[in-house]
N, C-alpha and C positions, 0 to 999 in steps of 0.2 A: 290839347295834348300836354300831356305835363312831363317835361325832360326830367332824365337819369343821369348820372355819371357811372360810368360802370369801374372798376379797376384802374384796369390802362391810362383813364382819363377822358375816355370817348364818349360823349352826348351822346346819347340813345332817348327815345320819346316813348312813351306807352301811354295807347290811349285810355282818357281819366274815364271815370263809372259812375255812370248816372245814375241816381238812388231818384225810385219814384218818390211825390209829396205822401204823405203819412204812410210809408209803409214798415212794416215795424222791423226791427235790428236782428240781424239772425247773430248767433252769437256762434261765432269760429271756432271749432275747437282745434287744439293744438295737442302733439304729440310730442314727450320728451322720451330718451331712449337712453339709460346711464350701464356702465358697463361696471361692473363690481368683481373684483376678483382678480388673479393674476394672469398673464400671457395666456397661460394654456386651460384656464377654470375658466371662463368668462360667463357669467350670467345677467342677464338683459333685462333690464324693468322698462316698461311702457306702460304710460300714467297718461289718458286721455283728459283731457282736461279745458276748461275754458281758457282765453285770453288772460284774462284778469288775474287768472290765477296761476300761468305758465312760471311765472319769475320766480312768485315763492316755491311752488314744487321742484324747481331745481334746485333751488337752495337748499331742503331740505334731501335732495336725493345727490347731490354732490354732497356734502356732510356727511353722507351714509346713515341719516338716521329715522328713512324713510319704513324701509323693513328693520321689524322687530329681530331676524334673525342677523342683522349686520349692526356689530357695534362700533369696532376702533380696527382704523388703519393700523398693521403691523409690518414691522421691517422683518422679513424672513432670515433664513442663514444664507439663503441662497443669493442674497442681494434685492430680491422684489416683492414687492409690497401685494400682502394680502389682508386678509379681514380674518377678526376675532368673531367665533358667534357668541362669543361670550366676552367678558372682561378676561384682560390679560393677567397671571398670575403675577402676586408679589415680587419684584426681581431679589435676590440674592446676593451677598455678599464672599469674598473669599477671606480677607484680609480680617485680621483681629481689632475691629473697628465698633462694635457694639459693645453695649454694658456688659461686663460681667458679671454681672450681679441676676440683670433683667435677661441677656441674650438678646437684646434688641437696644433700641434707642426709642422714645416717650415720644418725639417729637414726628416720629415719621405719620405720613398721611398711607391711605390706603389704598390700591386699584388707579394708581397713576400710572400713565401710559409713557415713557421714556421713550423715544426714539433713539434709534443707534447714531453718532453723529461721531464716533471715534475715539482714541482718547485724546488726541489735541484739542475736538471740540470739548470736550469732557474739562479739560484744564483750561480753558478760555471758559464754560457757562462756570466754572468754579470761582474764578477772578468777577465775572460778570455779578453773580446773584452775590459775594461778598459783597461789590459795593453796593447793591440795591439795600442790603442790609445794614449798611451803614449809611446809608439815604432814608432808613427810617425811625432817625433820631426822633424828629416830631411827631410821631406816633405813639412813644412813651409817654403819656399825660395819666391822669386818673379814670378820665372818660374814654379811655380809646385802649385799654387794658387786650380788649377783647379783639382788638383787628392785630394789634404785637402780636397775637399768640397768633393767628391764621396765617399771615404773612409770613413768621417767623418757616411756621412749619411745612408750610410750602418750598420756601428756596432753600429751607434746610435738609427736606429730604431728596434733591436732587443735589445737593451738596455731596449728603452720603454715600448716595451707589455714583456719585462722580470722583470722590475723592478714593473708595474700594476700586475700581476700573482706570485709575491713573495708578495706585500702590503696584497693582497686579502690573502696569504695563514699564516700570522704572526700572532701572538695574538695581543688583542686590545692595551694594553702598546706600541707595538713596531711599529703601522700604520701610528701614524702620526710621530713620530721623521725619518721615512722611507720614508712616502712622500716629508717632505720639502725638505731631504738629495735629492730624486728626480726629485723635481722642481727647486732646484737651481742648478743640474746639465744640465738639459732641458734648463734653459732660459739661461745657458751658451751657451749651445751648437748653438740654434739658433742664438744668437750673435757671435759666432765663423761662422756658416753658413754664415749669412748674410756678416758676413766681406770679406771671401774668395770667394762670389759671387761675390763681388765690386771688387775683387784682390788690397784689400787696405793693404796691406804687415804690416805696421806699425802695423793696426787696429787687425788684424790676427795674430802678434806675441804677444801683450798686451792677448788677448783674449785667447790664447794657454796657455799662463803662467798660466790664470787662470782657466784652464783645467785639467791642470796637478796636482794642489793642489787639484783640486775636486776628479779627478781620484786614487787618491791616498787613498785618504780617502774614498769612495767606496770599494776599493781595500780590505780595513784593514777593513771595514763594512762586507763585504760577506764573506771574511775569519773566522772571528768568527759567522756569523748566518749561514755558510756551518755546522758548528760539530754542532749546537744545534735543525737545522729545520728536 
């Protein structure tokens, strides 16, 4: 008899299972059952499957990227989370924060999924991905040209629609001295981009320098409109 603990803490016994000599292994299969979709959509995948292979199938079906028709967890207007059968569109700007020239900004990445976290979140991941950006001093070398530029444009483009959705949510006083502090982090950053495109080392460490005094003072910016927004 080989004892249990159940819950509570109570010993319970269940009798053990005699396997005959050589008989061969049945292999169990196991049902997993994921529910996709919001409160009132709900649809059900059932993936029969072996032992062996139960752990990874949930992994891939919590992910959601078991069916080809579910891509990315989305925050609705409503408050609850549904699913894209596609990639989510570009998000948008309201505030006069892109190039003028271009109508956009060089450095933004494509089909990144943004979740809605607020704008207070929004002004704290803005403080946060400054300093990661100034934690990667040691990445400006002549060999590593090429991870500057991915890195960069990574924390930079949620910089952007972070710093356009704090503009929008400030009082009138504080939108444009928040813009410009914005655009002349932007046309930094693009000129930092473009440098470590070229892998022009020189150009990339000139342009870093002056990264790091913008970052900074961003830094000391979202710090005090974190206690007052």
């Amino acid at each position: 008899m080989a004892p249990l603990a159940n819950l509570n803490g109570v010993s319970k016994t269940l009798p053990s299972i005699t396997r005959l000599p050589n008989s061969p292994r049945s292999h169990k299969k196991e049902q997993i059952t994921a529910s996709l979709g919001t409160k009132t959509h709900l649809s059900e995948c059932c993936v029969h499957t072996t032992r062996r292979a139960a752990i990874g199938l949930a992994s891939v079906l919590l992910t959601g990227h078991f069916s080809n028709q579910v891509s990315l967890a989305a925050d609705k207007d409503d408050g609850s989370i549904g699913w894209y059968d596609e990639l989510p569109p570009d998000p948008t700007v309201n505030n006069m924060i892109s190039n003028e020239k271009t109508g956009t900004r060089s450095f933004l990445k494509k089909r990144l999924y943004m979740a809605n976290i607020g704008v207070k979140g929004s002004v704290y991941r803005i403080k946060k991905y400054a300093f990661d950006l100034l934690a990667m001093a040691d990445l400006v070398a002549a060999d590593t040209l090429n991870y500057v530029r991915r890195y960069l444009r990574l924390k930079s483009t949620f910089m952007f629609y972070d710093f356009d959705k704090v503009i929008s949510a400030v009082p009138v006083d504080d939108k444009q001295p928040l813009t410009d502090m914005a655009n002349r982090l932007f046309d930094n950053f693009e000129k930092l981009e473009d440098a470590s495109r070229r892998k022009n080392l020189s150009e990339t460490q000139s342009c870093y320098q002056e990264t790091q005094v913008m970052l900074h003072e961003v830094m000391d910016r979202m710090s005090s409109l974190y206690k007052t927004i």
